[in-house]
N, C-alpha and C positions, 0 to 999 in steps of 0.2 A: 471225618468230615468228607463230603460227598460234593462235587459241583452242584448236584439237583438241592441240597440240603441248605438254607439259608444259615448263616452263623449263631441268630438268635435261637433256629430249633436245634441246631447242634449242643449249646450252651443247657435247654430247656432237659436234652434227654442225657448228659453226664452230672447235670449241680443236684445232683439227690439228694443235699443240706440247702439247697435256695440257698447259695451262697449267695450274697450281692454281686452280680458283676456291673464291670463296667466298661464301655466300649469308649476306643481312645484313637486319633489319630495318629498317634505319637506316643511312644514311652523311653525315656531316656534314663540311664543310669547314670546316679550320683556318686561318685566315687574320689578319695584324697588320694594320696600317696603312691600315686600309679608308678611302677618300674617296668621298665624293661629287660623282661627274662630271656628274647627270643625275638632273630630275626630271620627272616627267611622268604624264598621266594615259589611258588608252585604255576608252575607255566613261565607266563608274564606278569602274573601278579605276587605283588609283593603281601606280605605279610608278618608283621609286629606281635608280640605275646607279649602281654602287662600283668603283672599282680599289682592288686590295690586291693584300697580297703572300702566295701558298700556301705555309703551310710544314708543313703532314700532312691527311692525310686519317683519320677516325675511321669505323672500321667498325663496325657493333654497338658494342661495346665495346674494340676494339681501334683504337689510333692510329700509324699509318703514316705517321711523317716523311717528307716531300718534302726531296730534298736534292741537287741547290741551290733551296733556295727559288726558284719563279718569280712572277710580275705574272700576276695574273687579271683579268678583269673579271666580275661579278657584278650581277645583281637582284634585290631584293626588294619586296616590297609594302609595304613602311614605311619610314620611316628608322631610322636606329641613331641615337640621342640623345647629341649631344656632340662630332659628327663633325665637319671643316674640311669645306667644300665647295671646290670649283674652279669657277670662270669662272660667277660668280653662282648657281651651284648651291644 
């Protein structure tokens, strides 16, 4: 992807299957049984490692079951409040 290159021609010259795409505001992952593997900080910022398990992704407004659910691994910059940790986490 190029600044001079618009996202829709970027999209135009790699889908060499016309896959459908779709353009989204927003995409958030749906996930159960998040744990805390991992905590740690880099600089001043903090940073969390979770395993869970995907079971959709939400697009805009639209949510796309994953099926069969798989095991992700995830970061965020806080903890999720209430969570088990693993291996002193």
């Amino acid at each position: 992807m190029q600044a001079s290159l618009p996202p829709q021609a970027a999209v135009a010259i790699t889908n060499r299957k016309q896959v459908g795409c779709v353009y989204a505001d927003r995409i958030d992952y749906v996930v159960t049984s998040p744990v805390v593997i991992a905590e740690a900080r880099f600089g001043r910022l903090p940073f969390v490692a979770y395993r869970a398990t995907l079971t959709g992704v939400r697009v805009g407004g639209n949510l796309r079951p994953i099926e069969p659910a798989i095991s992700i691994f995830l970061a965020r910059p806080d903890r999720i409040e209430g969570l088990a940790g693993l291996g002193g986490a």
